[in-house]
C-alpha positions as CSV (number, residue, x, y, z in Angstrom):
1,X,0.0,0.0,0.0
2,X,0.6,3.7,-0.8
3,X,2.3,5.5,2.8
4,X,-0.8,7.4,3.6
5,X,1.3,10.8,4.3
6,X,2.6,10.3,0.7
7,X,-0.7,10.3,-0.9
8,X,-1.8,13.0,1.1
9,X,1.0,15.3,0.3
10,X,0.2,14.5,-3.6
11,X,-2.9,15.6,-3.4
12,X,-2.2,18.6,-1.5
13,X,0.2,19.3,-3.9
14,X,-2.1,18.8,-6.9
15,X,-4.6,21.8,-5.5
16,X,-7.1,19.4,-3.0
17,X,-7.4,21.5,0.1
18,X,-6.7,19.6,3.5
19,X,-10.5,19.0,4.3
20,X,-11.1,17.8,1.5
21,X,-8.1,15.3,1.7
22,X,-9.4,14.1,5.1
23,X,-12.8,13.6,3.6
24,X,-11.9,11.4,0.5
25,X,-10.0,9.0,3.1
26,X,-13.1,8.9,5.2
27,X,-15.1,7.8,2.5
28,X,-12.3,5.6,1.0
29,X,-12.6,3.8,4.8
30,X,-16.0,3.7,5.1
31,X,-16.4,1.8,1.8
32,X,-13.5,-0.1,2.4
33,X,-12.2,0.5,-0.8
34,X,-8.8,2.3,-1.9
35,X,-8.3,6.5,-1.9
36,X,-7.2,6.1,-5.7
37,X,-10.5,4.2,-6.4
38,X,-12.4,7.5,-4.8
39,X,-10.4,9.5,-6.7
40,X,-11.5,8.5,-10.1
41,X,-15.2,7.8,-9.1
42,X,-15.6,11.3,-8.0
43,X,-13.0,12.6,-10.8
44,X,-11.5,14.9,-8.8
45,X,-8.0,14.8,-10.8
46,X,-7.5,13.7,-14.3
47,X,-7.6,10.3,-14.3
48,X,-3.7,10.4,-16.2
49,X,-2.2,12.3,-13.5
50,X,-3.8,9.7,-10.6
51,X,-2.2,6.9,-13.4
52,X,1.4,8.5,-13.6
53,X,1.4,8.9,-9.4
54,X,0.1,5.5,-8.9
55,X,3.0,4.2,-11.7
56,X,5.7,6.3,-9.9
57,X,5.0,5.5,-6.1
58,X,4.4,1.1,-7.3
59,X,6.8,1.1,-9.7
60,X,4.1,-0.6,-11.8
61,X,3.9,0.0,-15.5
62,X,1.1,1.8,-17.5
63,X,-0.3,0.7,-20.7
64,X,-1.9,2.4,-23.7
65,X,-4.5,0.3,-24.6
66,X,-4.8,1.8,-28.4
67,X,-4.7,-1.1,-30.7
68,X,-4.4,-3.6,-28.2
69,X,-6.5,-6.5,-29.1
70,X,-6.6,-10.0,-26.8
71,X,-7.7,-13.1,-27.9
72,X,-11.1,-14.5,-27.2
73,X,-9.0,-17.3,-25.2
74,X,-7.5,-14.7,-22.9
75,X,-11.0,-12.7,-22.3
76,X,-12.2,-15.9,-21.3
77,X,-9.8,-17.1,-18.9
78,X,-12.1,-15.4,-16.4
79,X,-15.6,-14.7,-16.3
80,X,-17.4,-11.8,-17.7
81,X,-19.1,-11.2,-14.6
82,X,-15.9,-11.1,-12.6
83,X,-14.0,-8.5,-15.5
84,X,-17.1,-6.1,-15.2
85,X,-17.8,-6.1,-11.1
86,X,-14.0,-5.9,-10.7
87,X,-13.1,-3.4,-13.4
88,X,-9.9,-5.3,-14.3
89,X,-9.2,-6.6,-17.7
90,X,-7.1,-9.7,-18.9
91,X,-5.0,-8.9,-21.9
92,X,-2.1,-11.0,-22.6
93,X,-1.1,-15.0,-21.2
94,X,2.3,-16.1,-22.0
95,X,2.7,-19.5,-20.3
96,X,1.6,-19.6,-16.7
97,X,1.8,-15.2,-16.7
98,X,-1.3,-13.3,-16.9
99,X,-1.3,-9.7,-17.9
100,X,-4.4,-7.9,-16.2
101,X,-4.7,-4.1,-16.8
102,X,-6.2,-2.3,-13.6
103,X,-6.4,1.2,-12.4
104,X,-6.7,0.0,-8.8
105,X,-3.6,-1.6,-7.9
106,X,-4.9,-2.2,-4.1
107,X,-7.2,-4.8,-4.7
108,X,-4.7,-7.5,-3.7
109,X,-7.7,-9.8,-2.7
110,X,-9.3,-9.7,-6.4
111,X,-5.5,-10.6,-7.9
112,X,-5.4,-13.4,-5.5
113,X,-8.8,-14.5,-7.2
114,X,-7.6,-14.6,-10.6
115,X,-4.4,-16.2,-9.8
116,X,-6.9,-19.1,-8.2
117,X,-9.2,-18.7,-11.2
118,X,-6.4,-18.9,-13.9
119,X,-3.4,-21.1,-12.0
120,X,-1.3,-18.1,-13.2
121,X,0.7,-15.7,-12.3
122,X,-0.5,-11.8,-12.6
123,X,1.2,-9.3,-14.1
124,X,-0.3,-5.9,-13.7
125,X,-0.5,-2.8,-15.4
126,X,-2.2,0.4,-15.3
127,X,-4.8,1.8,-17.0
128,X,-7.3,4.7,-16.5
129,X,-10.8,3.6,-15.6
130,X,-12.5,5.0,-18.3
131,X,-10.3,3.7,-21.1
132,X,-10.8,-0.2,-19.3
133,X,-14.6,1.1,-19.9
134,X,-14.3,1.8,-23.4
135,X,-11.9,-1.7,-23.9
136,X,-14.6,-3.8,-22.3
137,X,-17.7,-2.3,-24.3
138,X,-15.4,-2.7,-27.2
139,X,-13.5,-6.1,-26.5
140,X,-16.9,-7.8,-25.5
141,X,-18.9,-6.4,-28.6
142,X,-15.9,-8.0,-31.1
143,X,-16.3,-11.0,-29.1
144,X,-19.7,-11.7,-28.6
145,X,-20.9,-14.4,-30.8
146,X,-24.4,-15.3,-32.0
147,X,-24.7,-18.1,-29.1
148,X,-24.4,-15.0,-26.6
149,X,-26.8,-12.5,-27.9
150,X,-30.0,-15.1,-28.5
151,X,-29.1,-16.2,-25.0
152,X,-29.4,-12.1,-23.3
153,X,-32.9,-12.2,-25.2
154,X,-36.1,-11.9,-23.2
155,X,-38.0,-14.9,-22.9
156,X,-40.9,-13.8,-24.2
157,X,-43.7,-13.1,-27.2
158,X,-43.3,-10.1,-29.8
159,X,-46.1,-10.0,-32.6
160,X,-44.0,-8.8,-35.8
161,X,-47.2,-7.4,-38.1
162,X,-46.1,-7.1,-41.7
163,X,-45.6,-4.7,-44.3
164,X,-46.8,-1.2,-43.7
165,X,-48.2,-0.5,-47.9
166,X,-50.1,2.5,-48.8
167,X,-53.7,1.6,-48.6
168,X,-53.1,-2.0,-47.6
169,X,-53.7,-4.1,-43.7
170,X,-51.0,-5.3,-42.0
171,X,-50.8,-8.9,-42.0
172,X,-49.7,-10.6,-38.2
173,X,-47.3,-13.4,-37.9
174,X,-46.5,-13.9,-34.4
175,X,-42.7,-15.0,-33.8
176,X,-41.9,-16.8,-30.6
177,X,-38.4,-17.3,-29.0
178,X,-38.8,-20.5,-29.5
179,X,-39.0,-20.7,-33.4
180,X,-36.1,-21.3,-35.9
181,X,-33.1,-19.5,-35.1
182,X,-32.7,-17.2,-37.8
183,X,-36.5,-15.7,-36.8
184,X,-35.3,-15.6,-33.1
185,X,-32.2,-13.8,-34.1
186,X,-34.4,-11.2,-36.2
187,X,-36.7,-10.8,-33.0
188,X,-33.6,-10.3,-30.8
189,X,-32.0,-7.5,-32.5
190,X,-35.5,-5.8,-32.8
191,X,-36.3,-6.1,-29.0
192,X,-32.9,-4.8,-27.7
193,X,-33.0,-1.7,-30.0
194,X,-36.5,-1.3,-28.6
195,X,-35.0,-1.5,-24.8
196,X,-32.0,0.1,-25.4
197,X,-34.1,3.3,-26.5
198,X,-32.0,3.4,-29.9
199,X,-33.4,5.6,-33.0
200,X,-31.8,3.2,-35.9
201,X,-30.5,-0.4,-35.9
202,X,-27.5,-0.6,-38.5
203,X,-26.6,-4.3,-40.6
204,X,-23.2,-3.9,-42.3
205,X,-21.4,-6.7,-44.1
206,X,-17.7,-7.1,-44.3
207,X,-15.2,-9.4,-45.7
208,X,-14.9,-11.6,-43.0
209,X,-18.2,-10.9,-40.2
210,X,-20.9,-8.6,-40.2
211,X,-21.8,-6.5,-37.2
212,X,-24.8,-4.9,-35.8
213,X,-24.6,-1.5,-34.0
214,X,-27.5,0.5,-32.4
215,X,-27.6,4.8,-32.2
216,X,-28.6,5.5,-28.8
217,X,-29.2,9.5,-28.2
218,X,-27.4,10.2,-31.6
219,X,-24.3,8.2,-31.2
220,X,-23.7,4.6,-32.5
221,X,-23.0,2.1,-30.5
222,X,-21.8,-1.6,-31.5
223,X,-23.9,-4.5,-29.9
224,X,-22.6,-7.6,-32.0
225,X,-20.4,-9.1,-34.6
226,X,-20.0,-12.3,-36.3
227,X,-19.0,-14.2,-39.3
228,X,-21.0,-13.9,-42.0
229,X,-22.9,-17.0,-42.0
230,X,-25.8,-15.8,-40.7
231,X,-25.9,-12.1,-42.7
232,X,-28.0,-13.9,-45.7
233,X,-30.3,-16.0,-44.0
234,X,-30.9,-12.2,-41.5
235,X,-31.4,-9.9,-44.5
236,X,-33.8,-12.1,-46.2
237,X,-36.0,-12.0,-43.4
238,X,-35.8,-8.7,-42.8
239,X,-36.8,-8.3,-46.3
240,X,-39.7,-10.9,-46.1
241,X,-41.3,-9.3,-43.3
242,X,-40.7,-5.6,-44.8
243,X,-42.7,-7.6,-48.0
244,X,-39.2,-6.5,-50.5
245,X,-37.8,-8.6,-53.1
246,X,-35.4,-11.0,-51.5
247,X,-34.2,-12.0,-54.7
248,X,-33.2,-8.6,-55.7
249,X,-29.6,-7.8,-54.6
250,X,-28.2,-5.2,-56.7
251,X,-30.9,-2.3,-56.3
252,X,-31.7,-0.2,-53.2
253,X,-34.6,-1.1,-51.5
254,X,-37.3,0.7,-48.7
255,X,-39.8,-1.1,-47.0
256,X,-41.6,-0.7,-43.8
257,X,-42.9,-3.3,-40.8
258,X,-44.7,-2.8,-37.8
259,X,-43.8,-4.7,-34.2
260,X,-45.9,-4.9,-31.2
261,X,-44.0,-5.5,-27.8
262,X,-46.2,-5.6,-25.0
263,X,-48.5,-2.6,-25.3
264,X,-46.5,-0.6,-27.6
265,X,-46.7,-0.5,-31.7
266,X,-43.3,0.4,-33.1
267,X,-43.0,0.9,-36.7
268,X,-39.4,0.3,-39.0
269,X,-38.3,2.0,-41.6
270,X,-36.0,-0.3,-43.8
271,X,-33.9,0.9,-46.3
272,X,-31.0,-1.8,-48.3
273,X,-28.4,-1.1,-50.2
274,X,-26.1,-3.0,-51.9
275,X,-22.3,-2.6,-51.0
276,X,-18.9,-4.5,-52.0
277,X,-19.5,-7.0,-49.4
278,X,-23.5,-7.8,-49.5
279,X,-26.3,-5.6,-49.0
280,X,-26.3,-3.3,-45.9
281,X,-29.7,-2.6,-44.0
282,X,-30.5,0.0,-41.7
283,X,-33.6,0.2,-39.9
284,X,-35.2,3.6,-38.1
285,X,-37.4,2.8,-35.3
286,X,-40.0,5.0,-35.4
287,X,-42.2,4.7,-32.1
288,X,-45.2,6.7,-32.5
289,X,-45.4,7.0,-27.7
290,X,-42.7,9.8,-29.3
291,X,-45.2,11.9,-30.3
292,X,-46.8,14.1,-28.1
293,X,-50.2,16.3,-28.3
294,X,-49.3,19.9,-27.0
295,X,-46.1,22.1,-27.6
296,X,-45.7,21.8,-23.8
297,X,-45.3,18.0,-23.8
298,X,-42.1,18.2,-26.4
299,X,-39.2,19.4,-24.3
300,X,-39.0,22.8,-25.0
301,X,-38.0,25.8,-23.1
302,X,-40.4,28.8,-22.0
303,X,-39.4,30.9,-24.5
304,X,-39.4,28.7,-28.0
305,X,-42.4,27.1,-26.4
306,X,-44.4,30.6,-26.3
307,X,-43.3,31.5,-30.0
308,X,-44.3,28.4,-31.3
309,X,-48.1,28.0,-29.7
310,X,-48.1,31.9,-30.7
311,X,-47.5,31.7,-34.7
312,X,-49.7,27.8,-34.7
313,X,-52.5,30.0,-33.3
314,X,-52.6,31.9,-37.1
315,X,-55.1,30.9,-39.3
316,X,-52.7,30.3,-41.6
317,X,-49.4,31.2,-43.1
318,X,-46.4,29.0,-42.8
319,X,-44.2,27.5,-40.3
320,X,-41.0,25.7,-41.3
321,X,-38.8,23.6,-39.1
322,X,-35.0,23.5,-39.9
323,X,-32.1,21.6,-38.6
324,X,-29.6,18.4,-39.8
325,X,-30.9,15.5,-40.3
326,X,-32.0,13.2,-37.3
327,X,-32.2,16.9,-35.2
328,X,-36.1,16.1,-34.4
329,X,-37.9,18.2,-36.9
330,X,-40.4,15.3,-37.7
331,X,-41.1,14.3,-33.9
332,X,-41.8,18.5,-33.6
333,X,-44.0,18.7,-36.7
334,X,-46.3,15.8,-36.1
335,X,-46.6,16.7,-32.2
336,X,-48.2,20.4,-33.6
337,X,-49.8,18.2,-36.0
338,X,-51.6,16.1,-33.6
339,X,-52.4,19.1,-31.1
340,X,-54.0,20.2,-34.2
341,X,-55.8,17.1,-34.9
342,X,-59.9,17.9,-34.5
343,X,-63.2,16.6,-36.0
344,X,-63.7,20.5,-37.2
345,X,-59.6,20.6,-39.2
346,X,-59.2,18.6,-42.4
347,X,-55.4,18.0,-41.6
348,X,-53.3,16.5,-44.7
349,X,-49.7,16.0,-45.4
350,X,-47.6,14.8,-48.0
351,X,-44.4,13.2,-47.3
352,X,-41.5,11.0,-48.3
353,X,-41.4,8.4,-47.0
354,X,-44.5,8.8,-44.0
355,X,-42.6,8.5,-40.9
356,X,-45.6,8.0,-38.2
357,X,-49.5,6.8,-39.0
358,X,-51.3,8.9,-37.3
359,X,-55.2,8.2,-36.9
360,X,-57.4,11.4,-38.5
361,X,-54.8,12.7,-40.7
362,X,-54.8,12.0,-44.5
363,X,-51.0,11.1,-45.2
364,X,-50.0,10.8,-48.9
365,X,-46.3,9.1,-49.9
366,X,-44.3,10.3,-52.4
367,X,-43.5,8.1,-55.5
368,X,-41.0,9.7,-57.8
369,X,-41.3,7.0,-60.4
370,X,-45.1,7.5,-60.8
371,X,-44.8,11.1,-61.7
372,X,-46.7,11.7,-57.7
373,X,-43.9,14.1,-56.4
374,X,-44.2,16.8,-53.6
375,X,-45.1,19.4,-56.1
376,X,-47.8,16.9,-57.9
377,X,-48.8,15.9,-54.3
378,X,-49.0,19.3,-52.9
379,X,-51.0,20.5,-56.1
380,X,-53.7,17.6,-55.8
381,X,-53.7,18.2,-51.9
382,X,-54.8,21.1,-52.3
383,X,-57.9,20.8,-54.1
384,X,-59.2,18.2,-51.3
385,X,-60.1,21.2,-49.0
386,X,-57.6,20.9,-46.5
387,X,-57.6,23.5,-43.8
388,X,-53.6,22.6,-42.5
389,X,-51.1,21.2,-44.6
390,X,-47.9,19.3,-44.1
391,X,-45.2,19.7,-46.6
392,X,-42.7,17.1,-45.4
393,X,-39.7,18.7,-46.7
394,X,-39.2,21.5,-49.5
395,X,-36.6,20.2,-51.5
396,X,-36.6,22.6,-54.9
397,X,-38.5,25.6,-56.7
398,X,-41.8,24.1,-57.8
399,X,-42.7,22.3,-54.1
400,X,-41.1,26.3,-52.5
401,X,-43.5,27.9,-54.6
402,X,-46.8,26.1,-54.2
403,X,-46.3,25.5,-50.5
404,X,-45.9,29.7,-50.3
405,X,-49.2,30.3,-52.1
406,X,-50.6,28.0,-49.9
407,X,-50.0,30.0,-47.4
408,X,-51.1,33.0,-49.1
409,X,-54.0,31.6,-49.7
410,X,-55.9,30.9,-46.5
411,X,-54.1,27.6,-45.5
412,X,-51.7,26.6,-42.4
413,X,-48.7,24.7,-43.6
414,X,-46.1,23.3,-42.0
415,X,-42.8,22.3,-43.4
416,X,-38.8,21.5,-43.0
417,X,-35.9,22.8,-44.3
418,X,-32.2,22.0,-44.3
419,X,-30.5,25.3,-42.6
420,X,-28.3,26.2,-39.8
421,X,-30.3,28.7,-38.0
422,X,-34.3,29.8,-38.3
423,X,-32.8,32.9,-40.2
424,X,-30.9,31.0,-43.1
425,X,-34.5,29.6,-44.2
426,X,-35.4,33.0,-45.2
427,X,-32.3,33.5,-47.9
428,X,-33.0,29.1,-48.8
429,X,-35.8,30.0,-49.8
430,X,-34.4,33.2,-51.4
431,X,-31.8,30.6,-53.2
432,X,-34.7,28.4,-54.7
433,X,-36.3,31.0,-56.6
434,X,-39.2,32.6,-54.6
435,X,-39.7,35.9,-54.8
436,X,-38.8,38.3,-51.5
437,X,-42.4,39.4,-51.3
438,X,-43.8,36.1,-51.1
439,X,-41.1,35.1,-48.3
440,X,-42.0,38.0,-46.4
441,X,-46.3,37.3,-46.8
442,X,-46.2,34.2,-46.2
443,X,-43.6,32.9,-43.3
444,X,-44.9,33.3,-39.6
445,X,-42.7,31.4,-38.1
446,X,-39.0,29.4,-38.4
447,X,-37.7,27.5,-35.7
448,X,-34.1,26.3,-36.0
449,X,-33.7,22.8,-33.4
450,X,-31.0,20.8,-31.8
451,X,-30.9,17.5,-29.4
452,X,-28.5,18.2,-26.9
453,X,-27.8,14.4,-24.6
454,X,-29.0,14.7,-21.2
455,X,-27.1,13.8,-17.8
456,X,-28.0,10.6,-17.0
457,X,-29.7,11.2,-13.6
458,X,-28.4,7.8,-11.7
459,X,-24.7,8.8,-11.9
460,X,-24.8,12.5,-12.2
461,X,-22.6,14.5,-9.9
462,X,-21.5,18.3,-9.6
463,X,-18.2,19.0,-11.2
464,X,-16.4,22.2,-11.6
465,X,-15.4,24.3,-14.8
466,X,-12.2,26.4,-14.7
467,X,-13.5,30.2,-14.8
468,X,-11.3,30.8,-17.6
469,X,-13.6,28.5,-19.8
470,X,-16.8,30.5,-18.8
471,X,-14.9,33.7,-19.8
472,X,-14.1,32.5,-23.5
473,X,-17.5,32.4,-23.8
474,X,-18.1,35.9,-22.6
475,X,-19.7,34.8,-19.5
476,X,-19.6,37.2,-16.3
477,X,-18.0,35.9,-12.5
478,X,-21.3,37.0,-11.4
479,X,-23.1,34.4,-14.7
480,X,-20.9,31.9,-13.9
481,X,-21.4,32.1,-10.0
482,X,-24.9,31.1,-10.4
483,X,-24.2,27.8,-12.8
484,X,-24.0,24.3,-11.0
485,X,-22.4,22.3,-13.7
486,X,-22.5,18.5,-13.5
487,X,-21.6,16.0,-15.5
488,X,-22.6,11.7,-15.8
489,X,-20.2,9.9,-14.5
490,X,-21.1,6.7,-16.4
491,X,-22.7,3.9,-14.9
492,X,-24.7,0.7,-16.0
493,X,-27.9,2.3,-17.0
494,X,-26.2,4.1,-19.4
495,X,-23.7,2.3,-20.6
496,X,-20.7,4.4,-18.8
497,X,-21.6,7.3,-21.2
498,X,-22.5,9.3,-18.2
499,X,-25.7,10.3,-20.7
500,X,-29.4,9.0,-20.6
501,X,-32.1,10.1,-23.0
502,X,-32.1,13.7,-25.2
503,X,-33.7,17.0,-24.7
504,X,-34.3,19.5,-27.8
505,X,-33.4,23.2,-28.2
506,X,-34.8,25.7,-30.4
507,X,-34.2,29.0,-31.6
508,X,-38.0,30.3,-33.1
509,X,-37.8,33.6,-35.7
510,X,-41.3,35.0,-35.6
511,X,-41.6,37.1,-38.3
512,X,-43.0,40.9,-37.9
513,X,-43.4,43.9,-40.1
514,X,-39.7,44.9,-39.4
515,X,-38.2,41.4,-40.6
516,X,-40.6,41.6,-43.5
517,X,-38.8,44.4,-44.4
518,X,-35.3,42.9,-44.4
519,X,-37.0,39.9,-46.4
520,X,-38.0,42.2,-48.8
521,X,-34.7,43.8,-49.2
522,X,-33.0,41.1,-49.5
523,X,-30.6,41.1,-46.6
524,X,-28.5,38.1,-45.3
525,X,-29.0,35.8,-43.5
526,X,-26.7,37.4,-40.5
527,X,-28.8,40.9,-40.6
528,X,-31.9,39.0,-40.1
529,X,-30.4,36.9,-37.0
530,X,-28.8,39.7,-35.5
531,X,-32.0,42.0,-36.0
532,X,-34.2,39.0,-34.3
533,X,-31.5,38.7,-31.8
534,X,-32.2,42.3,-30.8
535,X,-35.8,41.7,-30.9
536,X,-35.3,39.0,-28.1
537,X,-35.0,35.9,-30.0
538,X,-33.3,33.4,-27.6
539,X,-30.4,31.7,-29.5
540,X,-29.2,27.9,-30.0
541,X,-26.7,28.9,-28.0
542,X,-28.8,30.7,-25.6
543,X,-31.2,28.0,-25.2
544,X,-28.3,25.3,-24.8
545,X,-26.9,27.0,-22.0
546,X,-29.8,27.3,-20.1
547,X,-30.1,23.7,-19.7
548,X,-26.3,23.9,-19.3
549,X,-27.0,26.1,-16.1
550,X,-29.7,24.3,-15.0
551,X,-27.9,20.7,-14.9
552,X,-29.9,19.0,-17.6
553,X,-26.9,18.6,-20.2
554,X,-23.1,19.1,-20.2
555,X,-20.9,22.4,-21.6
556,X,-19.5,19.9,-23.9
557,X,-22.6,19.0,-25.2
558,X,-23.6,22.6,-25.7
559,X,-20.5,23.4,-27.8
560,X,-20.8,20.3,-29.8
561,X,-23.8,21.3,-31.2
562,X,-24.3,25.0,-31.3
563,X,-21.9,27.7,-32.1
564,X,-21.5,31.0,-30.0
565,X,-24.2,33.8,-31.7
C-alpha cells in the first residue's frame, strides 16, 4: 500500500485542500475501498495524472490500450461477470503469466482470485478507468458471438405485423423465442433496440463478419459481430417481413414493418443497399409513444415554447422547421400536428417516405417513379379542402412555390428545411427561386432545433469548470457564479456514457413587419439573425446554456452542437 502521508501530500500538492483530503479517506474507509479508487469515481484529478502517481509511487507500468487486441482465449480465462464487477481486464497470457490491466492496484484480494481462477501468475499494469470502460464495451462487442446475444434475449412473445403499404392491412405473424433460429435472431435485435431506447438499428457486411450496431441519443454504438454466415439468412427475413424482393440484390430497396412489444406498436423503416460486401440494412425505429399532443409535452424551453403556440394559433401562413438531419424536426411537426388534430380541421400531409401513421390525418407518400412528387402531391392536396397542410420537406423551386401560395392563400402549412439557424430559411428560400415578397407574406414562423444528450440522472454528480472556460464564452463571474455544472459519471444504466435520454433546443424567428422588411430587401441571413436577436429571440446557444446552467446537459454538449451567436 501507498504511505498514507505520501498520498496525502500529492494531493495537497495537486490543489485538494486539507479538508477535503481528510474527507476522501473517510469515504475511501467507510467503503473499504482504496483513496485512488475514490479518486476516479468522484473525478477529482485527471484520471492520467492519478495513473502516472500511482506508476511512480508502485513502480508498476502503464499501458496504452490503443490497438491492443486479446484473444477471445485470454478474455475468457475469467468470467465476464468477474471482468465487469472488478473493473480489471485480462490482456495478454504467456505460459503460466497473466497480464491484467487495472487502475486499482490495491485490490490485492481480487488478484489473489484470478491467480486461483487462472493457475497463473499476474502481471499488472495500469490503465485509466474510463479507457478499461471503453476496452470492455469494445472487447466484448468483437467477441460476442451469436450463441451470446440469442441467449441475453427476453424470454418472451413479440407480434411482428407485416408490411406497412399504402392503402393496404397489415398482415400478423407472431414470432416466438422459441421458433427457428434465424427468426429468433431477427426478433432479438429488434427487441434490444427497442429497450436500449436506440433511433436506428444498423446491418453492415464485411469481408470476414458482419456487425450490428445501435444509435442511442445520436451516437452509434456496437452491440454484436459475427462471421458472415448468418448475414444472408438475417437480411432475407428482414426483407420478407418488410414484403421486399429478397431475390433482388443489386438495387436499393425501402420497406416498412410494424412490431408490437407488450402494449407498444413500433414501426421500421428499412432501407437496403447494396455494398462491395452484400447488402447493408438500416432500420429507423419509429415509435409513435414519441409523439406528443401539445407544444408543452415536447421538451422545449419557456421561450421557444411561447413562440411556437403563438405563430400555430394563425389561421394560416407557414411554419417551417429546420435543422440536420436526425435533429427532431419530424417528432416537432407531427406533435403540432396532432395538437391540431380535431373533427372540425381537415389536416393532410404529403411526405417521403411517411414516418408515423397517425389516426385522423390524411397522409400521402411520395412516388417519384409515378410522376406523384411533392409538387404533384401538394397541387392535388390542395384541391381536397384541407384547412392545415404538411409539406414534409421542400426540397426545390416548384414544391417552394406552391407551398408559399398555400400559405397565401388561407391555409396553415407546415414544413422542414435544411439550414443552420431559423434565419438562413429565409435566404433558402431566397436561393430556390421565390420571390422576396412572397417570403416576407407568407412565413410566420421558423424554428431552428437541436438535441442536446441529457445527464443521465443515476450517476450525475457536480463537477467544476475552470472560470477561464466560462470567460471565453463571454460569461460574467457574477453568470458563472450562479451555474451548478454536473456531469454523468457513467454507470450501468447508461452504458458508462455518463448520458441518458435527449432534450431538444430551439431558436423560433417569428416574423414581424420589421423582418418583412429585411426579407424584402433582401438582406443576409446574419442581418436577419442579428435583428431577431435584438428583438429577443433566444439563440441555439442561448437556449443550450440554459439547460447547461440548469444541470440537464453538459458544456461539452452545448458546444458540440451549437456555435456561439
Amino acid at each position: 500500500m501507498i504511505d498514507k502521508k505520501l498520498l496525502r501530500d500529492w494531493m495537497i500538492g495537486a490543489g485538494l485542500p486539507e479538508a477535503e483530503c481528510e474527507r476522501v479517506e473517510q469515504v475511501a474507509q467507510k467503503h473499504g475501498g482504496s483513496v485512488a479508487q475514490v479518486l476516479f469515481e468522484e473525478k477529482l484529478f485527471p484520471e492520467e495524472e492519478v495513473i502516472d502517481f500511482l506508476g511512480t509511487v508502485t513502480g508498476i507500468p502503464s499501458l496504452n490500450l490503443h490497438g491492443v487486441q486479446p484473444g477471445v482465449e485470454v478474455l475468457q480465462m475469467l468470467p465476464r461477470k468477474f471482468i465487469e464487477l472488478h473493473k480489471i481486464l485480462p490482456v495478454a497470457c504467456i505460459g503460466k503469466l497473466l497480464t491484467v490491466v487495472t487502475s486499482d492496484p490495491f485490490k490485492l484480494r481480487t488478484f489473489d482470485d484470478i491467480k486461483r481462477i487462472t493457475e497463473c501468475d499476474v502481471n499488472l499494469v495500469l490503465v485509466a478507468p474510463s479507457k478499461i470502460a471503453e476496452a470492455m464495451d469494445q472487447y466484448f462487442a468483437d467477441g460476442k458471438n451469436f450463441s451470446e446475444f440469442i441467449e441475453e434475449a427476453e424470454d418472451e412473445t413479440v407480434e411482428l405485423v407485416g408490411a406497412l403499404e399504402a392503402g393496404g392491412d397489415a398482415s400478423s405473424v407472431e414470432v416466438g423465442v422459441d421458433d427457428a433460429p434465424v427468426i429468433k435472431m431477427v426478433n432479438t435485435v429488434l427487441e434490444k433496440a427497442i429497450r436500449s431506447r436506440a433511433s436506428d438499428i444498423h446491418l453492415e457486411p464485411y469481408e470476414k463478419e458482419f456487425r450490428i450496431r445501435y444509435r442511442i441519443d445520436g451516437v452509434l454504438k456496437e452491440a454484436f459481430s459475427h462471421s458472415l454466415d448468418f448475414y444472408a439468412a438475417l437480411v432475407a427475413r428482414t426483407k420478407i417481413i418488410s414484403q421486399l424482393d429478397i431475390t433482388e440484390k443489386r438495387v436499393p430497396q425501402d420497406g416498412r414493418f410494424r412490431l408490437e412489444l407488450k402494449d407498444r406498436q413500433i414501426d421500421f423503416r428499412v432501407s437496403v443497399l447494396p455494398t462491395y460486401f452484400g447488402e447493408k440494412m438500416v432500420l429507423r425505429v419509429l415509435d409513435r409513444s414519441g409523439i406528443k399532443s401539445g407544444l408543452d409535452k415536447l421538451g422545449f424551453t419557456d421561450i421557444p415554447t411561447r413562440a411556437l403556440s403563438e405563430a400555430i394559433k394563425r389561421p394560416y401562413g407557414m411554419v417551417l422547421v429546420t435543422g440536420p438531419t436526425g435533429s427532431g424536426k419530424s417528432t416537432t411537426l407531427y406533435s403540432i400536428m396532432n395538437s391540431l388534430n380535431t373533427p372540425q380541421k381537415n389536416l393532410m400531409t404529403v411526405e417521403d417516405p411517411v414516418e408515423y401513421q397517425v389516426e385522423g390525418i390524411t397522409q400521402t407518400q411520395v412516388q417519384p417513379e409515378i410522376g406523384l412528387t411533392f409538387a404533384s402531391g401538394l397541387r392535388a392536396l390542395l384541391r381536397q379542402s384541407p384547412d392545415i397542410v404538411l409539406v414534409g420537406e421542400i426540397r426545390d423551386t416548384e414544391t417552394a412555390d406552391i407551398a408559399v401560395k398555400a400559405a397565401l392563400t388561407g391555409h396553415l402549412v407546415f414544413s422542414t428545411l435544411h439550414t443552420n439557424s431559423a434565419a438562413g430559411a429565409m435566404t433558402r428560400l431566397m436561393d430556390m427561386g421565390v420571390e422576396p415578397f412572397l417570403i416576407a407574406s407568407s412565413v410566420v414562423c421558423v424554428a431552428a432545433q437541436r438535441l442536446l444528450r441529457r445527464i443521465c440522472p443515476e450517476c450525475k454528480a457536480p463537477m467544476t469548470i475552470p472560470p477561464e472556460v466560462y470567460k471565453r464564452f463571454k460569461i460574467t463571474e457574477d453568470e458563472f457564479g450562479k451555474i451548478n455544472p454536473y456531469k454523468g459519471k457513467g454507470c450501468a444504466k447508461c452504458n458508462n456514457t455518463g448520458y441518458f435520454g435527449r432534450v431538444a433546443i430551439s431558436e423560433v424567428l417569428l416574423v414581424d413587419p420589421e423582418i418583412r422588411g429585411l426579407v424584402i430587401q433582401k438582406k443576409s441571413s446574419n442581418v436577419i439573425h442579428q435583428v431577431a436577436v435584438e428583438k429577443g429571440m433566444e439563440t441555439l446557444f442561448e437556449n443550450a446554456m440554459g439547460l447547461f446552467s440548469a444541470g440537464v446537459t453538459t458544456l461539452e454538449e452545448v458546444l458540440r452542437v451549437t456555435t456561439k451567436g
